[in-house]
C-alpha positions as CSV (number, residue, x, y, z in Angstrom):
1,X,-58.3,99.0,43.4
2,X,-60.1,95.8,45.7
3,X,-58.9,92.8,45.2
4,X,-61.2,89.9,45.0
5,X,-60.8,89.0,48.8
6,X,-61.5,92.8,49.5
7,X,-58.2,94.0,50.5
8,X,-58.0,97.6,49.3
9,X,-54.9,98.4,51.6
10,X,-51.8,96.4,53.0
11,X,-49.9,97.1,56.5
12,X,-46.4,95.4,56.2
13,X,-44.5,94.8,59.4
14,X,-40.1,95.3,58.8
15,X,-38.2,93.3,60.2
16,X,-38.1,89.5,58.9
17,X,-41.6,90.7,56.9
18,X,-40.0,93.1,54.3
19,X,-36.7,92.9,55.3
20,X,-34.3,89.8,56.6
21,X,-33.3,92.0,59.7
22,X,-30.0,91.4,61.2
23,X,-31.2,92.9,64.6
24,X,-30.4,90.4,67.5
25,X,-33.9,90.8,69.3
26,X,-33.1,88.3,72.2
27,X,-30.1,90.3,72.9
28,X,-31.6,93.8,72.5
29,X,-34.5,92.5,75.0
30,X,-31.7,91.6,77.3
31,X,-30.0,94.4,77.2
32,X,-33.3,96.5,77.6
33,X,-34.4,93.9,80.9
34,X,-31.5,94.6,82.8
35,X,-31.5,98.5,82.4
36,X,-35.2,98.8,83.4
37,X,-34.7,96.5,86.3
38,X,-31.6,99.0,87.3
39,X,-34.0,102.0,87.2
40,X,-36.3,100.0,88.9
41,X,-39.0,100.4,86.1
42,X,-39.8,96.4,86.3
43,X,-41.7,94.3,88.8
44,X,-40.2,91.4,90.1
45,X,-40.6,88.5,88.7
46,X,-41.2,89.2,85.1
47,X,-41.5,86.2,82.8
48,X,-38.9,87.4,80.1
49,X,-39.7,84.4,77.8
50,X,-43.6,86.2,77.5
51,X,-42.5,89.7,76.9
52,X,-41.0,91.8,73.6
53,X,-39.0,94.8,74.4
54,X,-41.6,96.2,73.5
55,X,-44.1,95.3,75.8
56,X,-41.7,95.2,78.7
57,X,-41.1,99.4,78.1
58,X,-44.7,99.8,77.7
59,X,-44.9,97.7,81.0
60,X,-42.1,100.4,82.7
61,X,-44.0,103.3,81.1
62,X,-47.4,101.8,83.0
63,X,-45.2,101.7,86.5
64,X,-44.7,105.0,86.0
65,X,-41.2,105.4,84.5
66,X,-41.5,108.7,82.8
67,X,-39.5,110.2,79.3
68,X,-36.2,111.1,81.3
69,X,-35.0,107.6,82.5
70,X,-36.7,106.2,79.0
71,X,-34.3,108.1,76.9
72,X,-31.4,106.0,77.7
73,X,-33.2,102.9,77.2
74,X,-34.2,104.1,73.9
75,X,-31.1,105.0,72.9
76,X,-29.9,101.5,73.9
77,X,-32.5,100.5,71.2
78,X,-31.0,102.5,68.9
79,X,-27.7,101.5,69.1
80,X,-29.2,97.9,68.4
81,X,-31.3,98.8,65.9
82,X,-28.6,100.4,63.6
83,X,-25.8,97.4,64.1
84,X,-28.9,95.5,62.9
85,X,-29.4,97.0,60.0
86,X,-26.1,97.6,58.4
87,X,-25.8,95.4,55.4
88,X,-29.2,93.8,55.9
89,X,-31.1,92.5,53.2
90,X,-34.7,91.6,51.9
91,X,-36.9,88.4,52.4
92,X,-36.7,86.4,49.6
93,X,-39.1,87.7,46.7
94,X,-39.9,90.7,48.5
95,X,-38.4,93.4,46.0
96,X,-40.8,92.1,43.2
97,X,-43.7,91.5,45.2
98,X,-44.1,95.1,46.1
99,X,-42.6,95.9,42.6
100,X,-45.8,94.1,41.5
101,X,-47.9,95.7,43.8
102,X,-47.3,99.3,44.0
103,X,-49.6,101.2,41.9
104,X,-52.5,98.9,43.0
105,X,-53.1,100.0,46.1
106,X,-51.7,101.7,49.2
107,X,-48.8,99.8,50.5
108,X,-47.2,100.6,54.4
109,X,-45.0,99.8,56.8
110,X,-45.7,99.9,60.6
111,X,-42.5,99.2,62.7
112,X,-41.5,99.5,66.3
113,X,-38.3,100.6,64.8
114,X,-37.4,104.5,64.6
115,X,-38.5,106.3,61.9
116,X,-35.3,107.8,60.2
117,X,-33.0,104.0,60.8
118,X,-36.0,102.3,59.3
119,X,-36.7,104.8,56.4
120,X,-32.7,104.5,55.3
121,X,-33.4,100.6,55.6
122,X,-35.9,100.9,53.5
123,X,-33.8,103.0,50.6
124,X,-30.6,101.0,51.6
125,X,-32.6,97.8,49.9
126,X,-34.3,99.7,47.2
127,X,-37.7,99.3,48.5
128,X,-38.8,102.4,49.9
129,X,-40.1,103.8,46.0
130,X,-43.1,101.1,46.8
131,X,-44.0,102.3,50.2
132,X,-46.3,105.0,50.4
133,X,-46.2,105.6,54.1
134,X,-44.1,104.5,57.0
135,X,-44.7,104.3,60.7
136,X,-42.3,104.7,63.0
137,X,-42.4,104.4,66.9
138,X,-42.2,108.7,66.5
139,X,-45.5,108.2,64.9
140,X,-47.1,105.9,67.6
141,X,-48.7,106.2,71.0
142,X,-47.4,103.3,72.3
143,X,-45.3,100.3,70.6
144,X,-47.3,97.1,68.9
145,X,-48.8,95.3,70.2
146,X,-50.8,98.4,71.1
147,X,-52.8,99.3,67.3
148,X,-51.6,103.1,67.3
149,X,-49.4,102.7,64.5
150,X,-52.1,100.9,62.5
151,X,-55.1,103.5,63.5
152,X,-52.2,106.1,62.0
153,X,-52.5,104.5,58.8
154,X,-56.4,104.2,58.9
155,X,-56.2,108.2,59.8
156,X,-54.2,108.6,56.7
157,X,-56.8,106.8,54.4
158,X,-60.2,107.3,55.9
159,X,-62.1,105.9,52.5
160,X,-60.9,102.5,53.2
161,X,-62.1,100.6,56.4
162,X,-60.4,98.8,58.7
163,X,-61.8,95.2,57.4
164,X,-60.8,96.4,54.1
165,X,-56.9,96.3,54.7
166,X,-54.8,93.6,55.7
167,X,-51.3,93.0,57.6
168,X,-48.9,90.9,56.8
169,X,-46.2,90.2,59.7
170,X,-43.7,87.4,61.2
171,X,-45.0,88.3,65.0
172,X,-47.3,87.9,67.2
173,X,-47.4,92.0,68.1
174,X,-48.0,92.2,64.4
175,X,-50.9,90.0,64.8
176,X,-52.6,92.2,68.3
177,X,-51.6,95.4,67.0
178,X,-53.9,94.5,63.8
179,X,-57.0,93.3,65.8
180,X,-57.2,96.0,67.6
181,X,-57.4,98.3,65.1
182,X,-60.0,95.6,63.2
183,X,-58.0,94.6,60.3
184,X,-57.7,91.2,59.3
185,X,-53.9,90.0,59.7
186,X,-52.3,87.2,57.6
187,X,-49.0,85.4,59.5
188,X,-45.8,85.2,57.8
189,X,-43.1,82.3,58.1
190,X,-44.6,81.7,61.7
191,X,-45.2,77.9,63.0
192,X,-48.7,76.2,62.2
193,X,-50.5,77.3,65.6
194,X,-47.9,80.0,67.2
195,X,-50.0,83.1,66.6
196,X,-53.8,81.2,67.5
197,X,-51.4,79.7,70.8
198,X,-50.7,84.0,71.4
199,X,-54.3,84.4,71.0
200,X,-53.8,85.8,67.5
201,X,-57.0,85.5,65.0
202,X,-55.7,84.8,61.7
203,X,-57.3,85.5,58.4
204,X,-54.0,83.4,56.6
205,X,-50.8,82.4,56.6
206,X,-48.0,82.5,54.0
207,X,-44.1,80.8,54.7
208,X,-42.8,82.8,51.4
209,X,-43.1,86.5,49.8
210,X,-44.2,84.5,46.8
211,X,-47.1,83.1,48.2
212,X,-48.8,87.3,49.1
213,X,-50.5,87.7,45.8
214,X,-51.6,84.6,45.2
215,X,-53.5,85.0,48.3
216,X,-54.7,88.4,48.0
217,X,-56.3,87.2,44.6
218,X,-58.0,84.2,46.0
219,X,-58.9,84.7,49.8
220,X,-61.6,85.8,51.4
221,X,-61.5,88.3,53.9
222,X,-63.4,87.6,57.5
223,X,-66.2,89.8,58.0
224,X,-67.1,91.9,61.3
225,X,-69.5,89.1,62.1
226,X,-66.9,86.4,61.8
227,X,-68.4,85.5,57.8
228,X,-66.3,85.1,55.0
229,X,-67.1,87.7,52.2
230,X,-68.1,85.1,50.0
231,X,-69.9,83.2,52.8
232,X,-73.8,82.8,51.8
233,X,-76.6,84.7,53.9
């Protein structure tokens, strides 16, 4: 079905999106700093306060470091990832909000996380019977900020167009992973102004789970010239 702001499709980021994710990101980014910088996989200096782990592998992988060395920082992830997600729990709302919403439409996850840790998330909190696909980093290029996860889902559903789906997401990788596959991404529980100052275009912004249909009922999604689709010729 299209809703009336034209969303036919919705891309849900994990962690502190779907789920309230007990992964300590600052340390994990840490952790991950100081083993690249002991493989020398890092320039000197990097600005940690800019970078995600994330985009500070993908800066390693552009230097050159290559799958061997990478394994052990991604097993460092791991071991983060799976302290982080014992016990954890959903956003507030978020149960029947996709409860409410499955059926309607396809409903996915992208997430930086690995496949299997985020798919027993997912079923640990009961949500995974709503989700129709998940993307892990197994099914991704490169990490978000970089749109490979997203052009996986637009692979998977080649009737619906880009600016027909929307993403909902706490960061601002959510938000340049989205644009550059083209779909329109909505901000969740982020500051007034953090994702425009990360140079973020925003089609909305939500602070509760309670807030997402409401919007998708009412909003207007931008069009590829900038319009609103209810914007007059």
């Amino acid at each position: 079905m299209r809703f009336k702001s034209g969303v036919r499709g919705i891309i849900f980021d994990m962690d502190n999106t779907l789920l309230s994710s007990r992964i300590d990101f600052a340390a994990m980014k840490g952790d991950v700093y100081k083993a690249l910088l002991e493989l020398g996989g890092l320039p000197e200096p990097v600005v940690l306060e800019e970078h995600t782990t994330a985009t500070l592998i993908g800066l390693a992988k552009e230097r050159g470091l290559v799958d061997g060395p990478l394994t052990a920082i991604w097993t460092l992830v791991a071991e983060h990832e799976l302290r982080g997600m014992e016990g954890a729990g959903l956003e507030p709302g978020a149960a029947e909000m996709l409860k409410r919403l499955h059926g309607r439409l396809p409903l996915t996850v992208v997430t930086n996380n690995a496949e299997p840790a985020a798919a027993a998330a997912l079923e640990q909190t009961g949500i995974a019977r709503y989700i129709d696909l998940l993307v892990g980093r197994e099914g991704m290029d490169a990490l978000k900020p970089s749109p490979s996860g997203f052009l996986s889902v637009l692979g998977r559903y080649p009737g619906i167009p880009a600016a027909e789906w929307v993403s909902l997401g706490d960061s601002w990788i959510d938000g340049k992973a989205a644009m550059g596959a083209g779909v329109p991404f909505v901000s969740y529980g982020s500051p007034a102004g953090a994702m425009e100052a990360r140079g973020v275009r925003t089609a909305g912004r939500i602070l509760h789970l309670d807030e997402w249909i409401p919007w998708l009922e009412k909003a207007r999604l931008p069009q590829p010239d900038g319009r609103r689709s209810d914007s007059p010729e």
